[in-house]
MDTraj code that builds the backbone (N, CA, C; nanometers):
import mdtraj as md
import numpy as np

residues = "UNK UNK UNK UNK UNK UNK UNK UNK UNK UNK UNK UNK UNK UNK UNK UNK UNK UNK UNK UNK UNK UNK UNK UNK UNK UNK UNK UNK UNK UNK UNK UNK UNK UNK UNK UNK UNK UNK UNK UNK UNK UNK UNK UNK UNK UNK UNK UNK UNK UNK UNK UNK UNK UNK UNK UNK UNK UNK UNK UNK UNK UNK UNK UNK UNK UNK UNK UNK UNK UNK UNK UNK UNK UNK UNK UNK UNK UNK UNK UNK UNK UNK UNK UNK UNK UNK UNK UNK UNK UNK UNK UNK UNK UNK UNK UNK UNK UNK UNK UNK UNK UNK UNK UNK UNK UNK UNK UNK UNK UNK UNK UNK UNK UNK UNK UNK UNK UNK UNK UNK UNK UNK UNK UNK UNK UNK UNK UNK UNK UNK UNK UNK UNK UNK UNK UNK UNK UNK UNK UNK UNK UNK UNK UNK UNK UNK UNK UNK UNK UNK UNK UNK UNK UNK UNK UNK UNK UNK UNK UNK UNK UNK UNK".split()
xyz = np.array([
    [-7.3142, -1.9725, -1.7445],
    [-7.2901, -1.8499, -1.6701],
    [-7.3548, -1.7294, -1.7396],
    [-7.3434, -1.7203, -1.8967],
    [-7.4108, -1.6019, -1.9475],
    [-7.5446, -1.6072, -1.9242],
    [-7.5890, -1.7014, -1.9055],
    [-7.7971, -1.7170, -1.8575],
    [-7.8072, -1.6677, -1.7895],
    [-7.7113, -1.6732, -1.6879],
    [-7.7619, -1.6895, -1.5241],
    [-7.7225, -1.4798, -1.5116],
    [-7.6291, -1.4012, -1.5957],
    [-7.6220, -1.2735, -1.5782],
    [-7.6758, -1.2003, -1.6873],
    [-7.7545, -1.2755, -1.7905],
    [-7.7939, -1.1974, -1.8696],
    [-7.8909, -1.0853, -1.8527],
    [-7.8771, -0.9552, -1.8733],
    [-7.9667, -0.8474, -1.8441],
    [-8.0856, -0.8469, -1.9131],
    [-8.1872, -0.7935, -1.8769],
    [-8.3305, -0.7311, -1.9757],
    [-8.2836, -0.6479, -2.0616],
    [-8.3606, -0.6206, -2.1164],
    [-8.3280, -0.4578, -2.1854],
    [-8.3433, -0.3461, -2.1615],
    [-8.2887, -0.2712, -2.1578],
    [-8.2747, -0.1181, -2.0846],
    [-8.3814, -0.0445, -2.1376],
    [-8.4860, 0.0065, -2.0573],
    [-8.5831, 0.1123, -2.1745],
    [-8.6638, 0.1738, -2.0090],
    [-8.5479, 0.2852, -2.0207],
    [-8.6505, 0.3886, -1.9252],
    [-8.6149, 0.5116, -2.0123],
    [-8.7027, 0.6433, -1.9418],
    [-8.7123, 0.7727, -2.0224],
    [-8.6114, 0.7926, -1.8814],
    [-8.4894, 0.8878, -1.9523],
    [-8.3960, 0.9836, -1.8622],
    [-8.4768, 1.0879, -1.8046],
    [-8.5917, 1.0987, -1.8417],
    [-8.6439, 1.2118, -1.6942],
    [-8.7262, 1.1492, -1.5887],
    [-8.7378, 1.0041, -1.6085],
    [-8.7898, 0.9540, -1.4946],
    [-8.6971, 0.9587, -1.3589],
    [-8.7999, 0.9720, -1.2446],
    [-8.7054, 1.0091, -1.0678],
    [-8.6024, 0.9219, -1.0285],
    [-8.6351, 0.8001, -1.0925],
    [-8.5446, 0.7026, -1.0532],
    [-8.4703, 0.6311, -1.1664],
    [-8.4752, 0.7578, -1.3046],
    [-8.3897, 0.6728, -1.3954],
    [-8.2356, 0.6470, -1.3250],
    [-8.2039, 0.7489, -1.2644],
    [-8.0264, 0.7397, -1.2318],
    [-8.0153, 0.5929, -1.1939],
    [-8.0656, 0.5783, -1.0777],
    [-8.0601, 0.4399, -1.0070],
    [-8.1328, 0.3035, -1.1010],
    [-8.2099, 0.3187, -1.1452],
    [-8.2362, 0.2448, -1.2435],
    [-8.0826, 0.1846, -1.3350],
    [-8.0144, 0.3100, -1.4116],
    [-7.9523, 0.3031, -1.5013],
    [-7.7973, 0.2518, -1.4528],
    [-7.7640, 0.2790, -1.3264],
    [-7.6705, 0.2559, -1.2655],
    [-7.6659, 0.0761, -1.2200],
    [-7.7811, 0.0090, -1.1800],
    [-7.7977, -0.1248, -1.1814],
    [-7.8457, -0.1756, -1.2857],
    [-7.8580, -0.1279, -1.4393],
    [-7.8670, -0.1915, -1.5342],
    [-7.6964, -0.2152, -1.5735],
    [-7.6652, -0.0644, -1.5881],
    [-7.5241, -0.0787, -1.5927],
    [-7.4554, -0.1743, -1.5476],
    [-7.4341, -0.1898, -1.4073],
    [-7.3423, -0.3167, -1.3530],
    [-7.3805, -0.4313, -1.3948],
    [-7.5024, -0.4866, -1.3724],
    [-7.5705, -0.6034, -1.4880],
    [-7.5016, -0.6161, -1.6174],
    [-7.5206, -0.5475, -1.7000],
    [-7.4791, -0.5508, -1.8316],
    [-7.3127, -0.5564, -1.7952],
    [-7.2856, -0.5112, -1.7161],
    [-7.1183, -0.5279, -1.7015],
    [-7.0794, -0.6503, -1.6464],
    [-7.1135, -0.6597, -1.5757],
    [-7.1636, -0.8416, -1.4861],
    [-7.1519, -0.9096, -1.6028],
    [-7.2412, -0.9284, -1.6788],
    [-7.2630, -1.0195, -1.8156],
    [-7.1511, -1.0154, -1.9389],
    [-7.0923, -0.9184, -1.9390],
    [-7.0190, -0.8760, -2.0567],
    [-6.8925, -0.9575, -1.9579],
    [-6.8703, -0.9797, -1.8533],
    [-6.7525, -1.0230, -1.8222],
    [-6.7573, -1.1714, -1.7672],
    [-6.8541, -1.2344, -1.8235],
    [-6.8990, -1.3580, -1.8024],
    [-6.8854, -1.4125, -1.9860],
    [-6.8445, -1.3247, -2.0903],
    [-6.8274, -1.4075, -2.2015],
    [-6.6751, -1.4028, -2.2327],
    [-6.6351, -1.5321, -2.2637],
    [-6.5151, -1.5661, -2.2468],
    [-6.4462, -1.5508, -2.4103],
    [-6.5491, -1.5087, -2.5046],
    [-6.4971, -1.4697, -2.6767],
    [-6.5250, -1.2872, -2.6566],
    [-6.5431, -1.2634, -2.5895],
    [-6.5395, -1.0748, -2.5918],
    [-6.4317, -0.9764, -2.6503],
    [-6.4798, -0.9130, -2.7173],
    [-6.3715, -0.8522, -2.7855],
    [-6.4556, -0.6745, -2.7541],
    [-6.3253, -0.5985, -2.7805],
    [-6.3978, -0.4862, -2.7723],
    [-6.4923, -0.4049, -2.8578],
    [-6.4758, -0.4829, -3.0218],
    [-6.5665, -0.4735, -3.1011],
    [-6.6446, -0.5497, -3.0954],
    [-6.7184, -0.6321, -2.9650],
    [-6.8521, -0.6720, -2.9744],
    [-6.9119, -0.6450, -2.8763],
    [-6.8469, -0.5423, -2.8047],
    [-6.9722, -0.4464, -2.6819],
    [-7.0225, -0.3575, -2.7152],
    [-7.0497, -0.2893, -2.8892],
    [-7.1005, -0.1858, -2.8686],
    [-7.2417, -0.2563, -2.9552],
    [-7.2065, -0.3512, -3.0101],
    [-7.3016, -0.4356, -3.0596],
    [-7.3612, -0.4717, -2.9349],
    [-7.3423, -0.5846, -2.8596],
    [-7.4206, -0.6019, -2.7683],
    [-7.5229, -0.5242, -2.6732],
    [-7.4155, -0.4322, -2.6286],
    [-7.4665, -0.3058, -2.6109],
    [-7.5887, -0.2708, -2.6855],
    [-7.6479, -0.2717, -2.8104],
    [-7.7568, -0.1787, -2.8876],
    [-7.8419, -0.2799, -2.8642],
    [-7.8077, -0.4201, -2.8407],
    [-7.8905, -0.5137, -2.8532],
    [-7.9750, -0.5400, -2.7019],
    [-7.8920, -0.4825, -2.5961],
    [-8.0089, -0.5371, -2.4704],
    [-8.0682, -0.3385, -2.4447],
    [-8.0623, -0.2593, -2.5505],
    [-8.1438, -0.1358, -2.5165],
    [-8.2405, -0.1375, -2.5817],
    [-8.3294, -0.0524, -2.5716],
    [-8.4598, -0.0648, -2.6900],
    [-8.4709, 0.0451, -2.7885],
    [-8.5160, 0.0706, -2.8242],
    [-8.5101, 0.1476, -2.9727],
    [-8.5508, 0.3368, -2.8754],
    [-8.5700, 0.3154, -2.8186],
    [-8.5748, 0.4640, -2.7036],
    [-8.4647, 0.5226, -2.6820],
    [-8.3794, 0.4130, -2.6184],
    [-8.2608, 0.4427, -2.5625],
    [-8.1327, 0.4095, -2.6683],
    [-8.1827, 0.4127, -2.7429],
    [-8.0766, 0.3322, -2.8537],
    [-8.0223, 0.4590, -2.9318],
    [-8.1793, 0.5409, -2.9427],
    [-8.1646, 0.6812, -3.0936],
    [-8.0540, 0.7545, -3.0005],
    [-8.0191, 0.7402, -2.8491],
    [-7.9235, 0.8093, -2.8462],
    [-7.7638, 0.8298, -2.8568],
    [-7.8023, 0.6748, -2.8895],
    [-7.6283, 0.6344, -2.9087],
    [-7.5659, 0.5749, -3.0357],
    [-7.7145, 0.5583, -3.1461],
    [-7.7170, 0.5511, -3.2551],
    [-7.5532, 0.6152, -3.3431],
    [-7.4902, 0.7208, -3.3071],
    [-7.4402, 0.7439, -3.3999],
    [-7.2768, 0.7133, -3.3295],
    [-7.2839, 0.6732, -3.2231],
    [-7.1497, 0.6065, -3.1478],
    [-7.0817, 0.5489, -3.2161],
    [-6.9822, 0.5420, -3.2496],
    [-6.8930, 0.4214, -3.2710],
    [-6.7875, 0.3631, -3.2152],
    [-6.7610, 0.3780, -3.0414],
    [-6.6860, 0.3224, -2.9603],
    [-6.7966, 0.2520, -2.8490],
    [-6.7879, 0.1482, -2.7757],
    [-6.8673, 0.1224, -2.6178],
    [-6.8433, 0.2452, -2.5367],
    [-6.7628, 0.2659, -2.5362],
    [-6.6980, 0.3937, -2.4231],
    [-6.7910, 0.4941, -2.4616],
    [-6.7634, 0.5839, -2.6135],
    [-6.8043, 0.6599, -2.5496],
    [-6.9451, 0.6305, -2.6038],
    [-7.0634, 0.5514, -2.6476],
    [-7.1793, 0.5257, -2.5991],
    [-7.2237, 0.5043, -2.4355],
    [-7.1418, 0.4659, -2.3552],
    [-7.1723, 0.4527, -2.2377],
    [-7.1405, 0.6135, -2.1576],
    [-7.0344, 0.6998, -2.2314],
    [-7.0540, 0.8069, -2.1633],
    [-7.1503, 0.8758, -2.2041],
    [-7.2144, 0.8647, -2.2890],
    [-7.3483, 0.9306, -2.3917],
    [-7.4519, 0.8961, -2.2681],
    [-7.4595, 0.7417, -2.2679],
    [-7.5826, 0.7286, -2.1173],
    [-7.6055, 0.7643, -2.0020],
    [-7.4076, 0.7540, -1.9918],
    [-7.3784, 0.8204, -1.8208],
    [-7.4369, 0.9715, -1.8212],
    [-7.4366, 1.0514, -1.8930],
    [-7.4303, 1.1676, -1.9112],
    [-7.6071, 1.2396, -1.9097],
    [-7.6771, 1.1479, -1.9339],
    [-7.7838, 1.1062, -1.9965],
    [-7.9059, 1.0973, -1.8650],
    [-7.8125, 0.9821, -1.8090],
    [-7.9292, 0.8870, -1.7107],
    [-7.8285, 0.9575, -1.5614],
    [-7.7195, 0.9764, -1.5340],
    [-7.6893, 1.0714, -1.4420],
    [-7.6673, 1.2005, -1.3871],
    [-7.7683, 1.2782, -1.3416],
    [-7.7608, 1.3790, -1.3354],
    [-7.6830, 1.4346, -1.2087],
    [-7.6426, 1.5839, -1.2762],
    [-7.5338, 1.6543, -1.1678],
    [-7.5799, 1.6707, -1.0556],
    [-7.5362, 1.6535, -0.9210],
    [-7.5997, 1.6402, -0.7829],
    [-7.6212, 1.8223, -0.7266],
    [-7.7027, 1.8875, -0.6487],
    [-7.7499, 1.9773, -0.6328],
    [-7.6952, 1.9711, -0.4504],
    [-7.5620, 2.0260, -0.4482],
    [-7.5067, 1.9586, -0.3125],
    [-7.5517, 2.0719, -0.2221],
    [-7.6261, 2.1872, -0.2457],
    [-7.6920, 2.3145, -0.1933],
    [-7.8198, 2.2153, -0.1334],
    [-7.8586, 2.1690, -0.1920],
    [-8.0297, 2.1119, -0.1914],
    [-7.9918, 1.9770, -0.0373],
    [-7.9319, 1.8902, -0.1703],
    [-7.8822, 1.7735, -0.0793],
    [-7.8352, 1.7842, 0.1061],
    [-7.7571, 1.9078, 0.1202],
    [-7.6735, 1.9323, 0.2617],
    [-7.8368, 2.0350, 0.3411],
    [-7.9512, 2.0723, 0.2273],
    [-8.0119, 2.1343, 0.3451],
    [-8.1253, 2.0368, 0.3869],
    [-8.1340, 1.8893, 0.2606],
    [-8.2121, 1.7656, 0.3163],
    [-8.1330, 1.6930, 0.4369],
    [-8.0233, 1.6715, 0.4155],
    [-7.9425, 1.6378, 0.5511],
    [-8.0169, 1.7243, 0.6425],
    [-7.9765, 1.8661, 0.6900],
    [-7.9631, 1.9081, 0.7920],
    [-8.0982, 1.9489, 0.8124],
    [-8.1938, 1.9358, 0.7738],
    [-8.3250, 1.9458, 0.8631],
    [-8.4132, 1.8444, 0.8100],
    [-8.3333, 1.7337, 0.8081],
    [-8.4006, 1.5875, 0.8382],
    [-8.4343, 1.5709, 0.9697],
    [-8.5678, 1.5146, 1.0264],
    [-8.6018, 1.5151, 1.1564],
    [-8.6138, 1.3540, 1.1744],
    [-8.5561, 1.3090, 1.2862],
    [-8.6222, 1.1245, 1.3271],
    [-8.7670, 1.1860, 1.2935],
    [-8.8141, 1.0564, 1.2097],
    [-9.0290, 1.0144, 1.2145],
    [-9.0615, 0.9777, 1.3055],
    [-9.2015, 0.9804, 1.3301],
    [-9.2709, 0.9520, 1.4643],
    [-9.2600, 0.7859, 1.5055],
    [-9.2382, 0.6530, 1.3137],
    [-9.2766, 0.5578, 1.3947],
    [-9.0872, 0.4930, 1.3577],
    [-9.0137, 0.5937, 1.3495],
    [-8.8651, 0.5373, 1.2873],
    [-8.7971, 0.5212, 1.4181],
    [-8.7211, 0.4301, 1.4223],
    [-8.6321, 0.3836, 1.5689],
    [-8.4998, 0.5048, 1.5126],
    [-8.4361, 0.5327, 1.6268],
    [-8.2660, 0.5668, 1.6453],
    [-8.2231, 0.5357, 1.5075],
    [-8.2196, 0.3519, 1.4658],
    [-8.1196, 0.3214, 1.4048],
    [-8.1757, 0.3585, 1.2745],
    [-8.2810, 0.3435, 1.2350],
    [-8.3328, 0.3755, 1.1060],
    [-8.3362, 0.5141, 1.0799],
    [-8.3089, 0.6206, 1.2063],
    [-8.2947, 0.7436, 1.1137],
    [-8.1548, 0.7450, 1.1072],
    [-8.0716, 0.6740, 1.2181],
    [-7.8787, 0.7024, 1.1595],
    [-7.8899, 0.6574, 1.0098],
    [-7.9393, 0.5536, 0.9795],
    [-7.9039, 0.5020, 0.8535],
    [-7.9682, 0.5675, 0.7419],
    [-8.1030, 0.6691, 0.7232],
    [-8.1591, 0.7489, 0.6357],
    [-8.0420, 0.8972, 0.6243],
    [-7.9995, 0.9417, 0.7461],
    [-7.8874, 1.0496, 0.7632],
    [-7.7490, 0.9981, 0.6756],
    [-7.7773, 0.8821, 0.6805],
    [-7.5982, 0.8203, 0.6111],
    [-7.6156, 0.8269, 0.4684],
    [-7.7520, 0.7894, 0.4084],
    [-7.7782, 0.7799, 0.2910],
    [-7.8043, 0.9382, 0.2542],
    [-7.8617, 1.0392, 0.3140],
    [-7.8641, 1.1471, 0.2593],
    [-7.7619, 1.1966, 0.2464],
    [-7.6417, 1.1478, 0.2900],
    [-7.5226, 1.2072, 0.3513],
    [-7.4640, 1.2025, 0.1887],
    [-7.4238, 1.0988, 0.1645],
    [-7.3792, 1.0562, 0.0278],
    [-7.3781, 1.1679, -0.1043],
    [-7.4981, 1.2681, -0.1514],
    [-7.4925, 1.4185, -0.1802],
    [-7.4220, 1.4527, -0.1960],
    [-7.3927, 1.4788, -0.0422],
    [-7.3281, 1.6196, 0.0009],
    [-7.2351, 1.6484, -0.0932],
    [-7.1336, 1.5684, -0.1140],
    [-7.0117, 1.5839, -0.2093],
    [-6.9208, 1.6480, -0.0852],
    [-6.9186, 1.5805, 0.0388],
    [-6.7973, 1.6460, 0.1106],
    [-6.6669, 1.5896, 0.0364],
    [-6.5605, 1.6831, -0.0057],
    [-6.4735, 1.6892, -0.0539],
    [-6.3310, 1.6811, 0.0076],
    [-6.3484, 1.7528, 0.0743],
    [-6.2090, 1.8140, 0.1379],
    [-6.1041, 1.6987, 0.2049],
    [-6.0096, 1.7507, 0.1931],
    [-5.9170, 1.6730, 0.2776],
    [-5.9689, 1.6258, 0.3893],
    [-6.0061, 1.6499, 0.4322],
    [-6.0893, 1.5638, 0.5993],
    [-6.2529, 1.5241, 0.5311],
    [-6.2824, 1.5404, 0.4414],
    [-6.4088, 1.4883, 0.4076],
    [-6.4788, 1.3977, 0.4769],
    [-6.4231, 1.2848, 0.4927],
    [-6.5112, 1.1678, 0.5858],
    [-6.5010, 1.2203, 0.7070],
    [-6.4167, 1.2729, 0.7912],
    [-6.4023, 1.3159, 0.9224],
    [-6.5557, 1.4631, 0.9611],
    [-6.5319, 1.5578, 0.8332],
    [-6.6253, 1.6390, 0.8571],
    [-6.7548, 1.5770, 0.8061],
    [-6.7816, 1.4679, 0.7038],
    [-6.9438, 1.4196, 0.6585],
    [-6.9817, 1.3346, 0.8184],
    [-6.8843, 1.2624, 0.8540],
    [-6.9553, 1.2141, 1.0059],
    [-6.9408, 1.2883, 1.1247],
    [-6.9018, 1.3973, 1.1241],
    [-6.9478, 1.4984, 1.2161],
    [-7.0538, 1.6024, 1.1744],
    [-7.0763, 1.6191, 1.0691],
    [-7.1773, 1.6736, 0.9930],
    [-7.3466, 1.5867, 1.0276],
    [-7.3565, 1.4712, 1.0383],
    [-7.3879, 1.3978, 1.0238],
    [-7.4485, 1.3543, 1.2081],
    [-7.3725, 1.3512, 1.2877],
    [-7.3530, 1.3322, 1.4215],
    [-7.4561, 1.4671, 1.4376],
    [-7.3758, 1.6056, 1.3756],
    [-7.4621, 1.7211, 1.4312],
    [-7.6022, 1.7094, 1.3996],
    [-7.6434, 1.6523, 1.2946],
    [-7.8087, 1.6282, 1.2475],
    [-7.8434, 1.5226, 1.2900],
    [-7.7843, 1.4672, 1.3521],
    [-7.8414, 1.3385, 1.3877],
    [-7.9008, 1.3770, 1.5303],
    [-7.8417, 1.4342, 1.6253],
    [-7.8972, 1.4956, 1.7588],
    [-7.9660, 1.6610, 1.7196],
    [-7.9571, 1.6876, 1.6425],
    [-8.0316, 1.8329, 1.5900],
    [-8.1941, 1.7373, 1.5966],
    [-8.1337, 1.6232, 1.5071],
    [-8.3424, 1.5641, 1.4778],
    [-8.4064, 1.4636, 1.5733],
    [-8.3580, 1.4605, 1.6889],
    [-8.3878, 1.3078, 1.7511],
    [-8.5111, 1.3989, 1.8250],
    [-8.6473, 1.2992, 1.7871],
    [-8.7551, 1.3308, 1.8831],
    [-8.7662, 1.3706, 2.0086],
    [-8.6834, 1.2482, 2.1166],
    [-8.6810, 1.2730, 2.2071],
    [-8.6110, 1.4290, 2.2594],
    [-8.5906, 1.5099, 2.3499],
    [-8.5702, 1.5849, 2.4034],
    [-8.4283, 1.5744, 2.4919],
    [-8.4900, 1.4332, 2.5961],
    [-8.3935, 1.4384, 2.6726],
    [-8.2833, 1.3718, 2.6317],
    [-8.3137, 1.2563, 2.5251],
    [-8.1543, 1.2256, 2.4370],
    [-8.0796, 1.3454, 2.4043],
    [-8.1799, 1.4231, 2.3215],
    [-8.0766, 1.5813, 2.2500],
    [-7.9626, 1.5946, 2.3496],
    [-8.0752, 1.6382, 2.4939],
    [-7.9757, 1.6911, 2.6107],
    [-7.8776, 1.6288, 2.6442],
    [-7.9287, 1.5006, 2.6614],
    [-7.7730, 1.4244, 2.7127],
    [-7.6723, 1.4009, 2.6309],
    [-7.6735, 1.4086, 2.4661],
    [-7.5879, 1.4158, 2.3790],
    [-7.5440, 1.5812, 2.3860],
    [-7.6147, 1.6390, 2.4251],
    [-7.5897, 1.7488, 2.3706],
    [-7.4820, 1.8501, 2.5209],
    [-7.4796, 1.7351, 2.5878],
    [-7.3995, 1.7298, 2.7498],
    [-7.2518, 1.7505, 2.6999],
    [-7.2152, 1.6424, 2.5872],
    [-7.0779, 1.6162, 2.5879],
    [-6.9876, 1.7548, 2.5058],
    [-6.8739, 1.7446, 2.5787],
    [-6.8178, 1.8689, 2.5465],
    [-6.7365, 1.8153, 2.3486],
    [-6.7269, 1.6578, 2.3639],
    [-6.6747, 1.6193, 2.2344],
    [-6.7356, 1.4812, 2.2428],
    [-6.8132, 1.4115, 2.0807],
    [-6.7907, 1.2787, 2.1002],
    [-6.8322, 1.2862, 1.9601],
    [-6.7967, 1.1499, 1.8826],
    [-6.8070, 1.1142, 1.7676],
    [-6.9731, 1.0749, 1.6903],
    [-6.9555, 1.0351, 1.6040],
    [-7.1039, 0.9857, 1.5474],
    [-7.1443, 0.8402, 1.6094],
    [-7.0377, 0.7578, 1.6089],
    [-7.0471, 0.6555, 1.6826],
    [-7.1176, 0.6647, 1.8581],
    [-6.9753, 0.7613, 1.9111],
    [-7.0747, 0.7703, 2.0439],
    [-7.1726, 0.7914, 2.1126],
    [-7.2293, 0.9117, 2.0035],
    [-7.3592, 0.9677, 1.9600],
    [-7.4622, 0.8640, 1.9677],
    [-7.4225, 0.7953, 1.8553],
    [-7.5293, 0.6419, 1.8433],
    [-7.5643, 0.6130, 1.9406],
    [-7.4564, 0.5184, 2.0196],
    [-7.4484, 0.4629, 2.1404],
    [-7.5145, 0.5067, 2.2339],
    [-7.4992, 0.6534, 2.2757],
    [-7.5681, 0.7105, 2.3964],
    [-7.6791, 0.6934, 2.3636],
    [-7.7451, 0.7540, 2.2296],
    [-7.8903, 0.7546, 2.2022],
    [-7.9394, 0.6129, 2.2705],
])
top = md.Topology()
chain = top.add_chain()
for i, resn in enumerate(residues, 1):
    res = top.add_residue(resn, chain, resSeq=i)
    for name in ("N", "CA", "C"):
        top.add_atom(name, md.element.get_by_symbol(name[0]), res)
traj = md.Trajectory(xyz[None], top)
């Protein structure tokens, strides 16, 4: 079982575009694996730990002496704070592409959606109405807009549907 989840070694630069995501599926990997050895102790993850990073990513956790907080050293590191100003104005003047179907822009709108950091007590209720509103704000067609844009109330779902 440890073969079959053993990770590579971690060696990206934290200012690369896609370190976050990078670092986030190394992460679960390495977590995957660490819970596939059945002698684990908590004094042998920070060892292991130094051992699948490379000497890049290592000088930064070099002076750690817990897993924890070496892993918040990376989190901190390889995840950066989300820009939910930026993120909510890529949502909302996202347009459907010329060769993208309906469903492939609902599903690019869902993923930009994620950002936002809607918070609030109704959060999911307002990110998929948020979401519904840009979704018929960007649809190529015209006369979809209109006919969505007919209903006096309908959800993101129904939205879909009509489209």
């Amino acid at each position: 079982m440890e073969q079959l989840l053993k990770p590579e070694r971690f060696d990206i630069d934290p200012t690369c575009s896609n370190a976050e995501t990078k670092w986030r599926h190394w992460k679960k990997t390495f977590e995957n694996f660490l819970g596939g050895i059945k002698t684990l102790t908590e004094e042998n993850k920070l060892p292991l730990l130094s051992n699948y990073v490379t000497s890049n990513v290592y000088q930064f956790i070099n002076d750690c002496t817990t897993y924890t907080g070496a892993l918040a050293i990376l989190d901190s590191l390889f995840i950066k704070k989300r820009n939910v100003i930026f993120a909510r104005h890529c949502l909302s003047t996202r347009n459907q592409q010329t060769e993208e179907t309906v469903n492939e822009y609902l599903q690019v709108l869902n993923q930009l959606s994620k950002d936002c950091d809607f918070t609030d007590v109704k959060a999911e209720e307002y990110q998929k109405e948020y979401i519904r509103d840009a979704f018929i704000r960007g649809l190529k067609c015209p006369r979809i807009r209109q006919r969505l844009l007919e209903n006096t109330s309908m959800t993101l779902d129904q939205a879909f549907e009509q489209a």
